[in-house]
OpenMM code with the backbone's topology and positions (N, CA, C; nanometers):
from openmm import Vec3, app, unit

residues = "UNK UNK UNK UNK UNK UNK UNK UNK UNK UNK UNK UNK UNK UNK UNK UNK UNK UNK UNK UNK UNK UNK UNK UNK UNK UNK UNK UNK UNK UNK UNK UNK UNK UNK UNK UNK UNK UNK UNK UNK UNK UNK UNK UNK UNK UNK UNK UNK UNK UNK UNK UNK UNK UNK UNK UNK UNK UNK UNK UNK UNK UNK UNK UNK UNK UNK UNK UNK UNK UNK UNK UNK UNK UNK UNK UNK UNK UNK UNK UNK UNK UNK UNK UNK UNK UNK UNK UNK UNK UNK UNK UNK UNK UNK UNK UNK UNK UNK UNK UNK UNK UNK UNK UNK UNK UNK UNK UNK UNK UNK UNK UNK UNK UNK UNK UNK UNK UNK UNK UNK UNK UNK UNK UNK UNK UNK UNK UNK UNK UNK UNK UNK UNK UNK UNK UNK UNK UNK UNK UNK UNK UNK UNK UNK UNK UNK UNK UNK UNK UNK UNK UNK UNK UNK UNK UNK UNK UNK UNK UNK UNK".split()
positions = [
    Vec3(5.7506, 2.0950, -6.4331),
    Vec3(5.7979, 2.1569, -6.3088),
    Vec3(5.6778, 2.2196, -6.2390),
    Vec3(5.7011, 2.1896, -6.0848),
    Vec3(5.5693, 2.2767, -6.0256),
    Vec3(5.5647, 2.3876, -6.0014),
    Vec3(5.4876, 2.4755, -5.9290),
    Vec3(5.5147, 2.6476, -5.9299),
    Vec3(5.6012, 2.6194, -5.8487),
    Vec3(5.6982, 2.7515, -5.8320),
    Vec3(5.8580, 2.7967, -5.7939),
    Vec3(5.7937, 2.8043, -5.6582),
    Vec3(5.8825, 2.7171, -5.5632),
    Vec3(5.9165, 2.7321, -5.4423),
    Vec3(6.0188, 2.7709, -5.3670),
    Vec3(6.0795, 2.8831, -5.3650),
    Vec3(6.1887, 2.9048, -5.2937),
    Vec3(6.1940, 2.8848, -5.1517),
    Vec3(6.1272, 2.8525, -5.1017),
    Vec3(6.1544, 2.8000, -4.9246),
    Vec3(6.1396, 2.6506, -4.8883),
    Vec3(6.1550, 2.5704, -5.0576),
    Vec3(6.1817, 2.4402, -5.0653),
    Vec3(6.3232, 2.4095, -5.1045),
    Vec3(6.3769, 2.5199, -5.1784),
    Vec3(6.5239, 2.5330, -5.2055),
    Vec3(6.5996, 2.5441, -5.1608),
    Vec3(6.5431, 2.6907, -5.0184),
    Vec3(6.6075, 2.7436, -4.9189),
    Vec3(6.6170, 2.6189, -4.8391),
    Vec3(6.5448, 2.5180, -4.8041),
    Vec3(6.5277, 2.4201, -4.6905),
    Vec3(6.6186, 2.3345, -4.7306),
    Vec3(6.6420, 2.2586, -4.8897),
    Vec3(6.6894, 2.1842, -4.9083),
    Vec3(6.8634, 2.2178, -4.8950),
    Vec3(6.8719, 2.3216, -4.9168),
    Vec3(7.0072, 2.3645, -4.9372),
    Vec3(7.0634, 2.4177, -4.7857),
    Vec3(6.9532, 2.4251, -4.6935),
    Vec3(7.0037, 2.3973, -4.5682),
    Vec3(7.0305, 2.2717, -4.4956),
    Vec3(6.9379, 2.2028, -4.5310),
    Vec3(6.9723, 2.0578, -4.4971),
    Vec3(7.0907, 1.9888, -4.5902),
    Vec3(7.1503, 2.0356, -4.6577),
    Vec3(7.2436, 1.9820, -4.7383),
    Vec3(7.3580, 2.0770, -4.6445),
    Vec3(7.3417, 2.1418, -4.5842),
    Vec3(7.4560, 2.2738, -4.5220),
    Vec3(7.5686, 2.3274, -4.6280),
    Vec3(7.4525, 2.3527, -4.6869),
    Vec3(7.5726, 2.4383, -4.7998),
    Vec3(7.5641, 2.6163, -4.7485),
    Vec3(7.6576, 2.6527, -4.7792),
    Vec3(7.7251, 2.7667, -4.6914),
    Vec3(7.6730, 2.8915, -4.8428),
    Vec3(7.5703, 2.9154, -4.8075),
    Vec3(7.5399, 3.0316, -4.9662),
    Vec3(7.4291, 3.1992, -4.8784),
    Vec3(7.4673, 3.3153, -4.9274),
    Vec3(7.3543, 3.3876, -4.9147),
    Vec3(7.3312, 3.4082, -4.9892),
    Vec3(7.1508, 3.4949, -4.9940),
    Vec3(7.0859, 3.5056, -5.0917),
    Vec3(7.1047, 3.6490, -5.1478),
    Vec3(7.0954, 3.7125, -5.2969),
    Vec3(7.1352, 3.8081, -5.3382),
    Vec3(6.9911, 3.8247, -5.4360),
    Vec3(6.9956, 3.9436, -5.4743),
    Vec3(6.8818, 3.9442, -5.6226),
    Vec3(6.7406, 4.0126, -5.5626),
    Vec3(6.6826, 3.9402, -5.6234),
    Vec3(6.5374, 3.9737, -5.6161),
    Vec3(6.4866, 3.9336, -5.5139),
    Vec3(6.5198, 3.8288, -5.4180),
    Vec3(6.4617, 3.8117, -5.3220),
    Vec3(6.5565, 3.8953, -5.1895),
    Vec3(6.6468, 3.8818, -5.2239),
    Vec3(6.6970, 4.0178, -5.1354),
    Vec3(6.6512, 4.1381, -5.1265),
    Vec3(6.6178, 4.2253, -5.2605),
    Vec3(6.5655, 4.3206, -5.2096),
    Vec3(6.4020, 4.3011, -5.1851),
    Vec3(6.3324, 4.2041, -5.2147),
    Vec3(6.2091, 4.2119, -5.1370),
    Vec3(6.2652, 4.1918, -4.9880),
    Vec3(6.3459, 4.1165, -4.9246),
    Vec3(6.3446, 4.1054, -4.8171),
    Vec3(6.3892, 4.2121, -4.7382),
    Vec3(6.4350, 4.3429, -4.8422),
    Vec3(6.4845, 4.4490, -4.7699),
    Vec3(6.3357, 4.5406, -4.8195),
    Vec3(6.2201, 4.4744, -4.7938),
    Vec3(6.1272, 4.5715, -4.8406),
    Vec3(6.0740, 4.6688, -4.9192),
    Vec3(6.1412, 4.6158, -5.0233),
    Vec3(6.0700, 4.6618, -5.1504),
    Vec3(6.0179, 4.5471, -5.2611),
    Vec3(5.8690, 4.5797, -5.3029),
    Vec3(5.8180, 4.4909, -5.3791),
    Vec3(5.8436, 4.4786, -5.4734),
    Vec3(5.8563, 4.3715, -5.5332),
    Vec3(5.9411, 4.3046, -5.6646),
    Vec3(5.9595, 4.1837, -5.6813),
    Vec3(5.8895, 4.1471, -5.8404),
    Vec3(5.8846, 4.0148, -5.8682),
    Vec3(6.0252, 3.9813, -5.9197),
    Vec3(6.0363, 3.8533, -5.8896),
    Vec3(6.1370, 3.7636, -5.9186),
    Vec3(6.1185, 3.6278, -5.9838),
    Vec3(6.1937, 3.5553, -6.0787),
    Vec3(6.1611, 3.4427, -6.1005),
    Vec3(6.2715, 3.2801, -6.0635),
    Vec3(6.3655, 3.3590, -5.9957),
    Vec3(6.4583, 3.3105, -5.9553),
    Vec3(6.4968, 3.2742, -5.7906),
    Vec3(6.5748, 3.1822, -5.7940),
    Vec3(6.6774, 3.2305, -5.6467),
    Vec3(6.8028, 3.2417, -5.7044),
    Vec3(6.8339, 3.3754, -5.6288),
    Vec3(7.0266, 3.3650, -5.6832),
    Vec3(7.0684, 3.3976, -5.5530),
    Vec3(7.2098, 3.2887, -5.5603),
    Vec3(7.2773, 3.2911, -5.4147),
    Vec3(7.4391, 3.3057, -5.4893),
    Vec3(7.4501, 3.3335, -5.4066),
    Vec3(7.6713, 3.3415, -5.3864),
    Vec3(7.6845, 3.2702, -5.2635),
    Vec3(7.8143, 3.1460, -5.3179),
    Vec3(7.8221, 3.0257, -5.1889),
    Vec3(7.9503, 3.0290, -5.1870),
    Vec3(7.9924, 2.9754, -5.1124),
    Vec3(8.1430, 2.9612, -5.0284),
    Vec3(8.1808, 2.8908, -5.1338),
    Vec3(8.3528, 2.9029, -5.1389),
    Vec3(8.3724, 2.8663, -5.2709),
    Vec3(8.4768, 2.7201, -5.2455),
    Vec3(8.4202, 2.6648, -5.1252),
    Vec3(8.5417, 2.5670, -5.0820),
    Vec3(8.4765, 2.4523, -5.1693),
    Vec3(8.5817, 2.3317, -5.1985),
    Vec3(8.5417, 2.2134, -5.2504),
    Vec3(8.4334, 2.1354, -5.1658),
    Vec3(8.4437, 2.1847, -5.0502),
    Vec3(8.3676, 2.0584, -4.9714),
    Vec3(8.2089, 2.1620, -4.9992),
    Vec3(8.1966, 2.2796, -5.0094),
    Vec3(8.0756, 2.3494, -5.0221),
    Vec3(7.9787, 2.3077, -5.1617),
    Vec3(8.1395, 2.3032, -5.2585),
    Vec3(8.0885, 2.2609, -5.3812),
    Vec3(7.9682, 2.1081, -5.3973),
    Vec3(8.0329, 2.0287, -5.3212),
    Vec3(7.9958, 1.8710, -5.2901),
    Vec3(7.9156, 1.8892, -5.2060),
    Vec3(7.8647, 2.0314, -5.1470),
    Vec3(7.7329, 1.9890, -5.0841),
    Vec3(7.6216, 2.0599, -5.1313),
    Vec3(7.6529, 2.1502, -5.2105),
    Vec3(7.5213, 2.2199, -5.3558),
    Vec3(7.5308, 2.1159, -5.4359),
    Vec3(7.6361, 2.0461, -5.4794),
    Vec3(7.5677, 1.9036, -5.6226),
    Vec3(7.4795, 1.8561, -5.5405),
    Vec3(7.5014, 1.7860, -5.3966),
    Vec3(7.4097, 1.7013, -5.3653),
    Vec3(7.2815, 1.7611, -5.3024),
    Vec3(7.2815, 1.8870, -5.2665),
    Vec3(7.1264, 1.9834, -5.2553),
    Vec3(7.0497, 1.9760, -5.4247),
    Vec3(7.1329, 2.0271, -5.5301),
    Vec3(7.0677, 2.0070, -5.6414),
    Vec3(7.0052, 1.9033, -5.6916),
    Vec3(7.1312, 1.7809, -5.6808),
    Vec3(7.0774, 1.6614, -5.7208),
    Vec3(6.9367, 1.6227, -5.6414),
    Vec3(6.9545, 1.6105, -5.5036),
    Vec3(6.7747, 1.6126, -5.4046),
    Vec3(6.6798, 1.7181, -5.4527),
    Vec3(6.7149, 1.8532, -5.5742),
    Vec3(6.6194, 1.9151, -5.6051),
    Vec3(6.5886, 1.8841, -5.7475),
    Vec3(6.5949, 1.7571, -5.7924),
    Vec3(6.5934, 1.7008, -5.9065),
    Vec3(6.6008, 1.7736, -6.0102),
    Vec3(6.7463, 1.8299, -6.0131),
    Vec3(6.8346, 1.9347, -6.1183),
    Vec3(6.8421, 1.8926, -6.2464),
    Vec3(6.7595, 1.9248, -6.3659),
    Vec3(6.8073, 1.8968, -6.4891),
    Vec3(6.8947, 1.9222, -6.5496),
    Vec3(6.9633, 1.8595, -6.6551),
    Vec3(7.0847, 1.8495, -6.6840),
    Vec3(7.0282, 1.8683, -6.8282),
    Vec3(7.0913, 1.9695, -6.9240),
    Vec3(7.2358, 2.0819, -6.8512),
    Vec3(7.1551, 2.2026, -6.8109),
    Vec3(7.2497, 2.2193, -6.7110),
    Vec3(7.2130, 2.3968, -6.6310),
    Vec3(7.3292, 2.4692, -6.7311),
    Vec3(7.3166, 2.6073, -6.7572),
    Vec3(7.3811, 2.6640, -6.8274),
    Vec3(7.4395, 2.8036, -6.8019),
    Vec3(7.5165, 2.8700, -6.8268),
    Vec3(7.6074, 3.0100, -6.8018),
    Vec3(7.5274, 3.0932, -6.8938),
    Vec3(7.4756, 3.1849, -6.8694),
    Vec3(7.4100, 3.2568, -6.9213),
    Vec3(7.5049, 3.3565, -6.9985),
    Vec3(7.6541, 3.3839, -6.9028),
    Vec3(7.7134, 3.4963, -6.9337),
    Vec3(7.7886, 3.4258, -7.0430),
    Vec3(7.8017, 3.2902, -7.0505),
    Vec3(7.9281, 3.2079, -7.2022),
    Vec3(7.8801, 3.1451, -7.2950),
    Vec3(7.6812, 3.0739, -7.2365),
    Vec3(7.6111, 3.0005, -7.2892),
    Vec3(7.6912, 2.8375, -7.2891),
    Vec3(7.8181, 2.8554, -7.1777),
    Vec3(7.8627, 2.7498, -7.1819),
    Vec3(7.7295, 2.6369, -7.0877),
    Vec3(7.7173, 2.4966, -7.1755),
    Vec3(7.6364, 2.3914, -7.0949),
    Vec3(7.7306, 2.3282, -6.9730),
    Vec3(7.6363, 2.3571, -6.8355),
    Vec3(7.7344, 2.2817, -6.7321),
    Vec3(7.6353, 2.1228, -6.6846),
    Vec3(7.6640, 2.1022, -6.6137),
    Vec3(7.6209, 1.9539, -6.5539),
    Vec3(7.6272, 2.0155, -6.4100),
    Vec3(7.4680, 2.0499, -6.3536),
    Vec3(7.4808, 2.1035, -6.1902),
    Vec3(7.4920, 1.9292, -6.1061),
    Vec3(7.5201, 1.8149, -6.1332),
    Vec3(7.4934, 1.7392, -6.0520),
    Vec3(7.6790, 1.7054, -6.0453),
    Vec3(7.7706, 1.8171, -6.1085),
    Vec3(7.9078, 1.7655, -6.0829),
    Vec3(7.9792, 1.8854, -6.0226),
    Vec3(8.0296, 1.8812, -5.9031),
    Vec3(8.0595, 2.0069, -5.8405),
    Vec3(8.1935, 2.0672, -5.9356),
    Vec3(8.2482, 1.9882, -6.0423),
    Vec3(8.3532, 2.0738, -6.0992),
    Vec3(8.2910, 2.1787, -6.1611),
    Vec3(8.1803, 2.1128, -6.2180),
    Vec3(8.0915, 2.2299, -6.3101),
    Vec3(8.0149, 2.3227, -6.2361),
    Vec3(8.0090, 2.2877, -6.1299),
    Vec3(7.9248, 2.4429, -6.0586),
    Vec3(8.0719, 2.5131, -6.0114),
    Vec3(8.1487, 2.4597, -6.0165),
    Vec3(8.2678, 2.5696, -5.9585),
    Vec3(8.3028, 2.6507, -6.0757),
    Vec3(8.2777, 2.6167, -6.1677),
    Vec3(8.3724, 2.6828, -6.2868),
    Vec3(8.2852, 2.7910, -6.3699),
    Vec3(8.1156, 2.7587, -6.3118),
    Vec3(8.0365, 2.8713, -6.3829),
    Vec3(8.0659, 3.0024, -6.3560),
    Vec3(8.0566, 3.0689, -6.3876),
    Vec3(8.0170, 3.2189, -6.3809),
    Vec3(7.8872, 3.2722, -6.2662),
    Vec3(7.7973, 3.1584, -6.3855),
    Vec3(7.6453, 3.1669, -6.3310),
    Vec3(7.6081, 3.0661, -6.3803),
    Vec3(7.5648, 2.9599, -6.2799),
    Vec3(7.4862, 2.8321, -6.3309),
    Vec3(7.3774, 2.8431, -6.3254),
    Vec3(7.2649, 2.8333, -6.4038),
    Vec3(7.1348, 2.8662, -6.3677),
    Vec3(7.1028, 2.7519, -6.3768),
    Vec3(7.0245, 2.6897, -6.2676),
    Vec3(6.9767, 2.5104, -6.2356),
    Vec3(6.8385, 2.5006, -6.2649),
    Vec3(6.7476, 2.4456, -6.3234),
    Vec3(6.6402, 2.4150, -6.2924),
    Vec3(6.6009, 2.3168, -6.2205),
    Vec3(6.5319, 2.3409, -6.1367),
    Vec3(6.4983, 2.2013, -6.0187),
    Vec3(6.3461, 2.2031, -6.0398),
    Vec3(6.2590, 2.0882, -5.9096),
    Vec3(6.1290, 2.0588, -5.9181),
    Vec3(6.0981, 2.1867, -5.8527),
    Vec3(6.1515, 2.2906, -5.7391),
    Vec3(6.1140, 2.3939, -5.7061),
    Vec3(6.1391, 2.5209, -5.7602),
    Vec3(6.1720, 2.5401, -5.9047),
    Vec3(6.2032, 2.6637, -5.9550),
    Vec3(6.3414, 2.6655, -5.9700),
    Vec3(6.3580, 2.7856, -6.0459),
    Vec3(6.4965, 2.8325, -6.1034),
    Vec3(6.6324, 2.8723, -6.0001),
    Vec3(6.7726, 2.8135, -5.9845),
    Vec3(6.7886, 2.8426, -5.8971),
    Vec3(6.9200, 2.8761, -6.0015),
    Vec3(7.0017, 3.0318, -5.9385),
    Vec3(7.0834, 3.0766, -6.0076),
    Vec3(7.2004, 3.1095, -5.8890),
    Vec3(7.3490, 2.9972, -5.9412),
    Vec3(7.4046, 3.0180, -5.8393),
    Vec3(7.5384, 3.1147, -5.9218),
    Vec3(7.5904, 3.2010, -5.8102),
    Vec3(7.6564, 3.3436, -5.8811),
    Vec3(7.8260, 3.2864, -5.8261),
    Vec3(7.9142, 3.2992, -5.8917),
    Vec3(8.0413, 3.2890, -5.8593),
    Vec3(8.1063, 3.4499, -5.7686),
    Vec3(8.1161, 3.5024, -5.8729),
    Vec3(8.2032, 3.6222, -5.8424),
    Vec3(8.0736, 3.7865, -5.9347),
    Vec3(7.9740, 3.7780, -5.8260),
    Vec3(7.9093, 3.8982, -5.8738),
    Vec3(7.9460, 4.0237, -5.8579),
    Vec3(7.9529, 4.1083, -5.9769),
    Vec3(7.9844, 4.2032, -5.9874),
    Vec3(7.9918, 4.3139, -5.8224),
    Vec3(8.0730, 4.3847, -5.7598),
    Vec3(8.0810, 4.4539, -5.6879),
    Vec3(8.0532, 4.3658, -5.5108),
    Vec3(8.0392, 4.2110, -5.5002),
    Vec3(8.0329, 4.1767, -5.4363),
    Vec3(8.1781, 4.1588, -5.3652),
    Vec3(8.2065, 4.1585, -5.2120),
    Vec3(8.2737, 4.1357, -5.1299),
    Vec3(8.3115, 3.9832, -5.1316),
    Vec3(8.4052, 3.9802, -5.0520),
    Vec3(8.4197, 3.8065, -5.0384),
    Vec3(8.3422, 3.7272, -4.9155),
    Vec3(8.3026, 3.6103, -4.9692),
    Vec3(8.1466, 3.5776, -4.8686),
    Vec3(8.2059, 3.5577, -4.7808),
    Vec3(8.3063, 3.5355, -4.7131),
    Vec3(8.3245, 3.5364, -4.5646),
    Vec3(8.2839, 3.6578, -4.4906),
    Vec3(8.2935, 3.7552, -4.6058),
    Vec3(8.2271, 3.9188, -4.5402),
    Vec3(8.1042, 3.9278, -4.5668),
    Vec3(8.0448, 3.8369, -4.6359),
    Vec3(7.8755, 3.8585, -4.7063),
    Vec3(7.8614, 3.7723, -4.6038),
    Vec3(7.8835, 3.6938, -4.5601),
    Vec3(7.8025, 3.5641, -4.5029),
    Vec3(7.7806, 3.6554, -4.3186),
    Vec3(7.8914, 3.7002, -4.3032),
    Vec3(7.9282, 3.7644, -4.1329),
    Vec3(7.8137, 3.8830, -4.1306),
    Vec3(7.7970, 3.9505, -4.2568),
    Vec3(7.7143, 4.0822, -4.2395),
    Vec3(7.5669, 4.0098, -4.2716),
    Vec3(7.5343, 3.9252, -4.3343),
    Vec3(7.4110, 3.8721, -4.3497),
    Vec3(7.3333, 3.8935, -4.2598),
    Vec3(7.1994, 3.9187, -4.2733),
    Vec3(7.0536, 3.8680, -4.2286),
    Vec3(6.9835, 3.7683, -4.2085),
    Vec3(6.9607, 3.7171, -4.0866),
    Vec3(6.8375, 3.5975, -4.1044),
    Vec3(6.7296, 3.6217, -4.1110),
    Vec3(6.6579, 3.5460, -4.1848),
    Vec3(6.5584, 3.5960, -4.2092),
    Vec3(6.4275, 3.4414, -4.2466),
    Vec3(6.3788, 3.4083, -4.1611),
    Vec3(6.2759, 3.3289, -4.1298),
    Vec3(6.1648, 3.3483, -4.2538),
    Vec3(6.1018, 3.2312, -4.3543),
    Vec3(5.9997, 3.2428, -4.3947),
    Vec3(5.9531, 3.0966, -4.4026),
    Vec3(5.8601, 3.0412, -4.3390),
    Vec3(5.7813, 2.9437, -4.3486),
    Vec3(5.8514, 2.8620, -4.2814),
    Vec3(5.9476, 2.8987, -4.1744),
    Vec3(5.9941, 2.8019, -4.0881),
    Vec3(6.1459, 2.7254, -4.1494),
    Vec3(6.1641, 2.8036, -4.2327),
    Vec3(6.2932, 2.7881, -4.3163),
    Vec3(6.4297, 2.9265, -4.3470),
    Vec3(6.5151, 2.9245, -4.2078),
    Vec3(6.5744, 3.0372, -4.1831),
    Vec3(6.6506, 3.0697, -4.3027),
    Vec3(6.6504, 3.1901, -4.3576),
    Vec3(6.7148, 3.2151, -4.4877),
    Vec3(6.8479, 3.3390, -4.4718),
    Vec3(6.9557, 3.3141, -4.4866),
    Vec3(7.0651, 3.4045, -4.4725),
    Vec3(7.0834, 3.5466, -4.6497),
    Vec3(7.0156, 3.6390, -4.5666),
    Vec3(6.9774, 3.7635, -4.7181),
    Vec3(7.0956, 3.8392, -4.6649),
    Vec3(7.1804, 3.8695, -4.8252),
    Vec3(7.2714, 3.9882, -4.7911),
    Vec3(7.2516, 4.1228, -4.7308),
    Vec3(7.3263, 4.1580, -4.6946),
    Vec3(7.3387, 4.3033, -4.6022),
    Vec3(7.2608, 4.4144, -4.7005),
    Vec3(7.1826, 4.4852, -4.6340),
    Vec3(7.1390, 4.6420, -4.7553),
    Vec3(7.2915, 4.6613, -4.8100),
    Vec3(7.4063, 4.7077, -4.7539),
    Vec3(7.4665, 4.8070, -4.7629),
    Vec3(7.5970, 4.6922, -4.9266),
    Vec3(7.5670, 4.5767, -4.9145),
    Vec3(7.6233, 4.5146, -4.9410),
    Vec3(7.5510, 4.4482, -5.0678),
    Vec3(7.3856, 4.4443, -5.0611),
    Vec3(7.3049, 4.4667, -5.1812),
    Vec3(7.3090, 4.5827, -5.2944),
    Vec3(7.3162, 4.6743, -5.1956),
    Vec3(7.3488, 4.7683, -5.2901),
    Vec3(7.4426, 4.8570, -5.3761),
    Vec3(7.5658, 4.7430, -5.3424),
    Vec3(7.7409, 4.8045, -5.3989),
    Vec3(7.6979, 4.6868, -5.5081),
    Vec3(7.6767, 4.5922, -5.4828),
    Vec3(7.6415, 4.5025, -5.6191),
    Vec3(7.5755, 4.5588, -5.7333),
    Vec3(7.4313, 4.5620, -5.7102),
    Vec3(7.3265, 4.6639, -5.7712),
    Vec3(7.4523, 4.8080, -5.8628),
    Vec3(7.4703, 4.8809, -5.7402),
    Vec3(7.5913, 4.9454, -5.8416),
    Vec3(7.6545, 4.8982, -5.9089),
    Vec3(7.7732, 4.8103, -5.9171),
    Vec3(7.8541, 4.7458, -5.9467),
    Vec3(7.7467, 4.7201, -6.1094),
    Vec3(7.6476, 4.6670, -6.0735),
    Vec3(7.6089, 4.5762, -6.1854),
    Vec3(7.5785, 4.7037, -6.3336),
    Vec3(7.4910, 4.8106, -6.2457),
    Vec3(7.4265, 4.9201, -6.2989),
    Vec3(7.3151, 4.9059, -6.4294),
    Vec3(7.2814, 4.7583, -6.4479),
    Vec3(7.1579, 4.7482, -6.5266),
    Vec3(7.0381, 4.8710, -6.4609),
    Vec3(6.9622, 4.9268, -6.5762),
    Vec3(6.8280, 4.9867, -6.5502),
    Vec3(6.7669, 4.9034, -6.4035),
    Vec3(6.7425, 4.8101, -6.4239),
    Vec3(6.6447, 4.7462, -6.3441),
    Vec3(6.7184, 4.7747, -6.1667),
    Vec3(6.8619, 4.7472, -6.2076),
    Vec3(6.9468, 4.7499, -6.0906),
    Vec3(6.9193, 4.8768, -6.0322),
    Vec3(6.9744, 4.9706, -6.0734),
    Vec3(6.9496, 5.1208, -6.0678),
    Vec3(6.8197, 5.1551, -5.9553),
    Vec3(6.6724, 5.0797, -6.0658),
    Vec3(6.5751, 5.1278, -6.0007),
    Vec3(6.5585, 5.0892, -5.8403),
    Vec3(6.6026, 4.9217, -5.8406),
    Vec3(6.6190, 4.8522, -5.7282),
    Vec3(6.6417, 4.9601, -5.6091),
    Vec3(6.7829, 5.0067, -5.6849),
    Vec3(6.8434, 5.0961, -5.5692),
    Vec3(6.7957, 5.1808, -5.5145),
    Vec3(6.7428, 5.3160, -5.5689),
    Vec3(6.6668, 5.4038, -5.5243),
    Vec3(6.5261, 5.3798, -5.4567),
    Vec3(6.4664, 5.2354, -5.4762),
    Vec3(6.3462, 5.1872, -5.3604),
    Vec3(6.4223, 5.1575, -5.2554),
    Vec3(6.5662, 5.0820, -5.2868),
    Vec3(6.6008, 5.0151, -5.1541),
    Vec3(6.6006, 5.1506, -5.0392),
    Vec3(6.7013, 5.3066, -5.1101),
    Vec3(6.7496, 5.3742, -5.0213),
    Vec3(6.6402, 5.4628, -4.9955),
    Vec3(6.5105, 5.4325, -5.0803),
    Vec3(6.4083, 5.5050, -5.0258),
    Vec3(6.3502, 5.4432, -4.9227),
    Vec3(6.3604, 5.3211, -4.9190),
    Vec3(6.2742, 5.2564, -4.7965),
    Vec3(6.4239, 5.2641, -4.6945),
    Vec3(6.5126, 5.2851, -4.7101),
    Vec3(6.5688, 5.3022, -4.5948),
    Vec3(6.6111, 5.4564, -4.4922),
    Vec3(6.5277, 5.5465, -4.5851),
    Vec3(6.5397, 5.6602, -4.5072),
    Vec3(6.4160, 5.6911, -4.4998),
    Vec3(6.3250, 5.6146, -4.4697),
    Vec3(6.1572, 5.6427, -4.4093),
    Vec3(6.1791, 5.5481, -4.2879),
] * unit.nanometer
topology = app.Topology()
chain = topology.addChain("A")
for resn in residues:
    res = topology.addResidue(resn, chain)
    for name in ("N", "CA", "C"):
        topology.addAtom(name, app.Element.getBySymbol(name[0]), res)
């Protein structure tokens, strides 16, 4: 695999028009705070026809098989949209890096409300839809890992400077 490209993922999965925002680590860098990530994690519309258009973004991101649930260790198959519907958390490996797609994340809203409050957010000519602060950070709660936690208090520090 080559080094992780996420604005080859982001591109591909726009040109596939799959309906997903981005959550995690690249969210809160994009809400300005620095922080490595090794992932993309998105939450996508949960319609069948959305499903059939992430297999076929994955499959064009030459998705190895099996992607797996981290939270069941159940093995899925990302190139069959039954199996990305039914994960939890599919974590895909493609030729551009790790891509982790989230069903029902902890403290998240329903994406018709994530997707409406979203951010665009432009990097390398590849428009990227990042969840809302206010909506990053009920997750982050929700989740309340250490790491989450810390997230939070940069996010709400950079948002009251």
């Amino acid at each position: 695999m080559s080094v992780p490209a996420p604005q080859t993922i982001f591109g591909v999965l726009n040109d596939h028009g799959v309906a997903y925002v981005v959550i995690g680590g690249l969210a809160v860098q994009a809400h300005g705070v620095a922080r490595s990530t090794l992932d993309v994690d998105i939450i996508v519309d949960r319609t069948p026809e959305n499903y059939r258009r992430l297999r076929d973004a994955v499959v064009a991101l030459d998705a190895t098989v099996p992607a797996v649930d981290p939270r069941t260790f159940v093995e899925l198959d990302p190139t069959d949209e039954v199996d990305l519907a039914r994960g939890s958390v599919v974590r895909i490996t493609t030729r551009a890096g790790a891509l982790d797609v989230l069903r029902d994340p902890p403290g998240a809203d329903h994406f018709d409300r994530l997707a409406a409050r979203a951010i665009a957010v432009t990097v390398l000519g590849v428009e990227i839809p990042i969840v809302a602060l206010d909506d990053l950070i009920a997750m982050k709660r929700a989740t309340g890992r250490p790491k989450d936690l810390s997230d939070i208090a940069e996010l709400t520090a950079e948002s009251e400077t």
